[in-house]
C-alpha positions in Angstrom: 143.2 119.4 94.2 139.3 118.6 93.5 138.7 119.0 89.5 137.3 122.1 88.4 133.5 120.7 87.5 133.8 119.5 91.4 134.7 123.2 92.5 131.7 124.2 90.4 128.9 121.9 92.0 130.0 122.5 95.6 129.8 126.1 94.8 126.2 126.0 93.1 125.6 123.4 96.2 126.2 126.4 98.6 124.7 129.1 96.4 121.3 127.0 96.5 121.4 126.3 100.6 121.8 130.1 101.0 118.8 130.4 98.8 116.7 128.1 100.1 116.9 129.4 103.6 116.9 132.8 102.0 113.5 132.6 100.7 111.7 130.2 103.5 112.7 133.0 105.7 111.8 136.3 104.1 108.1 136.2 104.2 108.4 135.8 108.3 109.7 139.1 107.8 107.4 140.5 105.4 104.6 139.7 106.9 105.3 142.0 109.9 105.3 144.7 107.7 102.0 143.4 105.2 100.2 143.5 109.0 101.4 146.7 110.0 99.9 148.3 106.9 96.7 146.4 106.8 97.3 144.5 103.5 93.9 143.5 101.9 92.2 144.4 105.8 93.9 141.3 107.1 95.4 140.5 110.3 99.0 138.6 111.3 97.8 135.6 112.0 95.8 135.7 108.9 98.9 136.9 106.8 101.3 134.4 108.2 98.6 131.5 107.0 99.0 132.5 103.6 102.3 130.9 103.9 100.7 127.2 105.2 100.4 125.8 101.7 104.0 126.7 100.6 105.4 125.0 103.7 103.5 122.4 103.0 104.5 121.8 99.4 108.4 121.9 101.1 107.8 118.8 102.5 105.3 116.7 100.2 107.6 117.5 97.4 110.8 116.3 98.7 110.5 112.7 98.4 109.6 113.3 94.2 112.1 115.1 94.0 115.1 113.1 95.9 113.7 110.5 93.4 113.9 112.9 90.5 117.5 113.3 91.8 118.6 110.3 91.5 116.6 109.3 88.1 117.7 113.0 86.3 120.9 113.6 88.7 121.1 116.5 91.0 122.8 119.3 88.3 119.5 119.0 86.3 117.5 119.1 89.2 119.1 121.9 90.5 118.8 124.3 87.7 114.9 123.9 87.9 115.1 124.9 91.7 116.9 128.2 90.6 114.8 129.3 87.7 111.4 127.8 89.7 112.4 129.2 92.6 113.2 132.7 91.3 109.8 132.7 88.7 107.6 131.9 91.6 109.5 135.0 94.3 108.6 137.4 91.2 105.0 135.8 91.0 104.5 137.0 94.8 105.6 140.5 94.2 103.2 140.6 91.4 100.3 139.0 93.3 97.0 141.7 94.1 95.5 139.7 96.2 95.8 137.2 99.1 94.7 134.4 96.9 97.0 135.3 94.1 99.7 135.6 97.1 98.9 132.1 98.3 99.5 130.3 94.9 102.6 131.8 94.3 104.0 130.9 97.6 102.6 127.6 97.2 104.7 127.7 93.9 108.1 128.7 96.2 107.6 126.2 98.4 106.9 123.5 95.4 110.5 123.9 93.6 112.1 124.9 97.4 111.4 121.3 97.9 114.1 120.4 95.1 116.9 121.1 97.4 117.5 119.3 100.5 116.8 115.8 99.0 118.5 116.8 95.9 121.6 119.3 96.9 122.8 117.7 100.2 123.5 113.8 98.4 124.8 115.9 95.6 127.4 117.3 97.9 128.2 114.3 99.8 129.0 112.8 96.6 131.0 115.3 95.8 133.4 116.1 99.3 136.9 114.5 100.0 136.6 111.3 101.9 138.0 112.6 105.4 136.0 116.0 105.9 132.2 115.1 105.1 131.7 117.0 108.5 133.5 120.0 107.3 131.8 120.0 104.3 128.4 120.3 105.5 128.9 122.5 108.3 130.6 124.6 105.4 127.3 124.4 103.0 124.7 124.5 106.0 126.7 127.7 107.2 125.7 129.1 103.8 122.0 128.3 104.7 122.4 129.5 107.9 123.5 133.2 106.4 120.6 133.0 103.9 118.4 133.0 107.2 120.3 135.7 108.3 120.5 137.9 105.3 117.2 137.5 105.0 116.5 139.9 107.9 119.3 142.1 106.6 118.1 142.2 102.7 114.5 142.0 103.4 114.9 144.7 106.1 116.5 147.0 103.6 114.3 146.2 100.5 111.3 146.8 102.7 111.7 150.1 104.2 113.3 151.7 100.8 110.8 150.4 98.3 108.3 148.3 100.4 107.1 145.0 100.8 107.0 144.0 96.9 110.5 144.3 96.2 111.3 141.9 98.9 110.1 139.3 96.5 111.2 140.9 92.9 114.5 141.8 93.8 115.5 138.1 95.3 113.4 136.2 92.8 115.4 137.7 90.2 118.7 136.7 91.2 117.8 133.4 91.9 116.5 133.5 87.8 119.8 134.3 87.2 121.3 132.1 88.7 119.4 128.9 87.6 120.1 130.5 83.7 124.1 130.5 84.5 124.3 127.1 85.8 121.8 126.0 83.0 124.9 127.7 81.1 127.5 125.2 82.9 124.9 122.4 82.4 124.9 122.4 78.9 128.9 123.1 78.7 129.1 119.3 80.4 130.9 121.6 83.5 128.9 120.1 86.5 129.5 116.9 87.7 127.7 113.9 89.3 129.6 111.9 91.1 128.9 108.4 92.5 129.2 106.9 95.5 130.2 103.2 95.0 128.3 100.5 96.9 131.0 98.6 97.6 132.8 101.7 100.0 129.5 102.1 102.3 130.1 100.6 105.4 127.1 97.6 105.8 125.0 98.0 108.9 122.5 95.1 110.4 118.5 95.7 108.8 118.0 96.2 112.7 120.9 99.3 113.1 119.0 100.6 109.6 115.7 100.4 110.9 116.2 101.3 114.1 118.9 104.3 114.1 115.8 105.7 110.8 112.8 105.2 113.4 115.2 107.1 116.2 116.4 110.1 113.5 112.1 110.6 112.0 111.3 111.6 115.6 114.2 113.9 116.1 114.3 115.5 112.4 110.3 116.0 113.0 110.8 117.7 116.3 114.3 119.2 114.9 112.5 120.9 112.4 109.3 122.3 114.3 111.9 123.8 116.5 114.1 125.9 114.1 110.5 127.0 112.0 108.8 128.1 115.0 112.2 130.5 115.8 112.9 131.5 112.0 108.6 132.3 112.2 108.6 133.6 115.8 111.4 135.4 116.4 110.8 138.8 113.9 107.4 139.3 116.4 108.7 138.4 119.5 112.0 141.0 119.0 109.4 143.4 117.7 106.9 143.0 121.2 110.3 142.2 123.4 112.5 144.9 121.8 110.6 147.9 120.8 112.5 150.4 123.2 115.5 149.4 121.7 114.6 148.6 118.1 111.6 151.5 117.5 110.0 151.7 114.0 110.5 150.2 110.8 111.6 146.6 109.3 115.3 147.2 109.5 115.8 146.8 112.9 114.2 143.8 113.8 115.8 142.4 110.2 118.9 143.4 112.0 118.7 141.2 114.9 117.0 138.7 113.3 119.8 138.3 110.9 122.7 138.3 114.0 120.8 135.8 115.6 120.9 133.1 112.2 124.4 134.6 111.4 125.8 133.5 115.0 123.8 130.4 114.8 125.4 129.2 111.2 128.9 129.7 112.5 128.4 127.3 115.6 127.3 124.7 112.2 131.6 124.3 111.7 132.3 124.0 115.1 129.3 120.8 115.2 131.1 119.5 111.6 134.5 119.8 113.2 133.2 117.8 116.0 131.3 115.0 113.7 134.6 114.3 111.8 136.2 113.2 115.2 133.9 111.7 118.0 131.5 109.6 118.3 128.1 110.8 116.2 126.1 110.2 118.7 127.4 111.9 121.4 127.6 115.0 119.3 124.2 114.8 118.6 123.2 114.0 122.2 124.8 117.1 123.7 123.2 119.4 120.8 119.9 118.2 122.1 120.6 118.3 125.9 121.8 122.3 125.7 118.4 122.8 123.7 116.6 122.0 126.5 117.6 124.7 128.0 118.1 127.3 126.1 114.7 126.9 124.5 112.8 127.3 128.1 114.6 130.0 128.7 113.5 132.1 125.7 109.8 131.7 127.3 111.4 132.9 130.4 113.7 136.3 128.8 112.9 139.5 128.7 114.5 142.5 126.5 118.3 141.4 125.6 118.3 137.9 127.3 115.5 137.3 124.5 118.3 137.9 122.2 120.7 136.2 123.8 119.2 132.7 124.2 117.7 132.9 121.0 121.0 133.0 119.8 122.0 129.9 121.6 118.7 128.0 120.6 119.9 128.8 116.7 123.5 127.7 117.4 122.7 124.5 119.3 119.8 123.4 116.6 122.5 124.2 113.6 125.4 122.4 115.3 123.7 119.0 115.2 123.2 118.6 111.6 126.3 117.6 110.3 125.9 114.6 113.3 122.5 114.0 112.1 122.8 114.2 108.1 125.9 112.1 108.4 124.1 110.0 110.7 121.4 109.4 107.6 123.9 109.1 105.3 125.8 106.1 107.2 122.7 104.5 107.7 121.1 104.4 104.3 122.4 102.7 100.8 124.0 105.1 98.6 121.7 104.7 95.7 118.9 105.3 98.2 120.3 109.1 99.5 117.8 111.4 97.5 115.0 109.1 99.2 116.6 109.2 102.2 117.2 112.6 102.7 113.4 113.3 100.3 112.3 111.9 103.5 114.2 113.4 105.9 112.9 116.8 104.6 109.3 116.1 104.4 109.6 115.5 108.1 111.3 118.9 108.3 109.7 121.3 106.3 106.3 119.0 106.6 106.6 120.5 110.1 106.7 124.3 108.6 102.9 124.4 108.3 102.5 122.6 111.9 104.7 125.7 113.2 102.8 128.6 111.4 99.5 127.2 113.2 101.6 126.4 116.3 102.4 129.9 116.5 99.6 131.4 115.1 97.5 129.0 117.4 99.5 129.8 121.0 99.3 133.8 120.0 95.9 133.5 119.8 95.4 132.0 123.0 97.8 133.4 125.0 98.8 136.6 123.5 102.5 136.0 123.4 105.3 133.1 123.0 105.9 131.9 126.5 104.0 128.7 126.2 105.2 128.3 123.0 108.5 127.7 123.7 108.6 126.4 127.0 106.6 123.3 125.3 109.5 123.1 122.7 111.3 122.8 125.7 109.8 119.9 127.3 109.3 118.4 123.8 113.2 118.4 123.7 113.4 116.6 126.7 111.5 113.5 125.6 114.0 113.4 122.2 116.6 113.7 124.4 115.5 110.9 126.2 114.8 108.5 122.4 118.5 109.5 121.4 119.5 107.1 123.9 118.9 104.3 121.9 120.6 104.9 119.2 124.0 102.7 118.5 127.0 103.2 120.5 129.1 102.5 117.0 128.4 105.4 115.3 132.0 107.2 115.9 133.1 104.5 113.4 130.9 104.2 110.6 131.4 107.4 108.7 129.9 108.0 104.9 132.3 107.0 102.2 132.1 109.6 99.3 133.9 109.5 96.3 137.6 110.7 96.8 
């Protein structure tokens, strides 16, 4: 049975995915509504760039703070992402005017950044030896709902006390939060624990460098792909679905959150998977069925739009375990908060690149079809790179502490 300080840092490790995920995805929502009333005579496109800088700071921040991580350890580290996080959610519900709005996302996205580089190592470090898989399917599950209940919540807050309490109410739970685990900080109830050199399985500087080079091009592409659905999909089921949906936040929230909710369950079936064959094919496949599925969206009308959004979520979730244990094999242990710092300024770096992607292709084109069937074809070609990466990855798997 794992020790009780263990129990408590893979629950704050969850807590903090579901948050993260929670409050990159709420202002896609938001914004629908901001546009619909004509917040400070600004348009959607306009609205949704308020968001650039914030997604920006998600990814220029996450190498500091993987280094942070492994300098201060992840339970410090973690308790500024809570109270950060929270301060800056209440900072945007306060804000009177686009500029205000701006800085306080950029603030959101700056302590945002703490998590990935700093929470995922953590709970590597941290899972039993023979179910790394399960254990990050487990945890990215929880980020997967906090996409999803971020259609659900903001839905709700929105349409019963408008646009600002989407912010307050969220920003002050995550307060809380961060002042309860500061709580088990000081009480010495978290733990760090260390993954020892000598258990990492030792790869050639040319598997290293080469299976790195492979994973920057599809964690770039990986992560334009699931911010251009989590920023997309709100105003494409509003345009697609308004027979069904009609008026109001709650509904597209609705689908929005089934859509990540179905997605972050298909994340266990891909850790199941990762535990037992060959990473590489498991990763492969995820990125063949994306091809598809992707194109499709472009192609749907109505409830197929629903449908194969669906799939594009689960298939995009379901490689990460493969690819974060993939990282993990690859990389030193007491280089993981860099590793995965850098892993996450490719992904969230790729945030802003998808809010002008989308804002750009609407402009042009007046809906998403384009949009997505280029992800499609830009799946294709990582498909394609994948194929050089070592046959031996079913055997080298991360060796966390027991």
């Amino acid at each position: 049975m794992m020790p009780r300080s263990t129990r408590i840092s893979l629950v704050f490790s969850s807590i903090g995915h579901f948050y993260i995920h929670l409050f990159t995805a709420i202002y896609a929502i938001i914004v629908v509504t901001m546009a619909d009333i004509e917040l400070w005579q600004m348009s959607y496109e306009e609205l949704l760039q308020l968001w650039t800088v914030g997604s920006l700071m998600l990814g220029l921040c996450a190498i500091p703070a993987g280094r942070l991580g492994d300098s201060w350890g992840a339970p410090l580290m973690m308790t500024i992402f809570f109270i950060g996080m929270g301060v800056s959610s209440i900072a945007c519900a306060f804000s009177g005017s686009s500029f205000l709005l701006l800085i306080s996302l950029g603030g959101l996205g700056f302590f945002a950044s703490i998590y990935h580089p700093v929470g995922i190592p953590w709970l590597i470090r941290n899972a039993s030896r023979r179910a790394v898989g399960k254990t990050l399917a487990i945890n990215g599950v929880f980020g997967s709902f906090g996409t999803a209940g971020a259609g659900i919540i903001t839905g709700l807050l929105i349409d019963a006390y408008g646009w600002r309490s989407a912010f307050l109410i969220p920003g002050i739970v995550s307060l809380g939060t961060g002042l309860v685990m500061a709580w088990f900080l000081k009480q010495d109830q978290l733990t760090e624990a260390p993954v020892k050199e000598e258990d990492h399985q030792s790869h050639s500087k040319s598997d290293m460098f080469r299976v790195f080079a492979i994973l920057l091009v599809s964690m770039s592409v990986g992560g334009i792909i699931y911010h251009v659905l989590q920023i997309a999909l709100p105003k494409l089921f509003s345009e697609r679905l308004q027979d069904f949906l009609g008026d109001g936040a709650l509904g597209v929230g609705l689908v929005f959150s089934g859509v990540f909710f179905l997605g972050g369950v298909m994340q266990i079936v891909g850790g199941l998977l990762a535990d037992k064959f060959s990473l590489k094919t498991i990763y492969m496949v995820c990125w063949g069925l994306q091809i598809f599925v992707l194109s499709a969206i472009a192609a749907a009308a109505d409830i197929g739009t629903v449908a194969f959004a669906t799939l594009a979520v689960m298939v995009n979730v379901a490689a990460l375990p493969a690819e974060n244990m993939l990282l993990a094999n690859y990389t030193p242990p007491r280089r993981h908060g860099v590793a995965f710092g850098v892993k996450f300024v490719l992904a969230f770096i790729a945030a802003p690149i998808s809010i002008q992607l989308v804002a750009w292709v609407r402009v042009l084109t007046g809906d998403f079809v384009w949009l997505f069937a280029g992800l499609g074809i830009a799946t294709a070609c990582v498909f394609f790179v994948l194929m050089a990466l070592p046959a031996s990855t079913a055997q080298h798997r991360v060796q966390p502490a027991e």
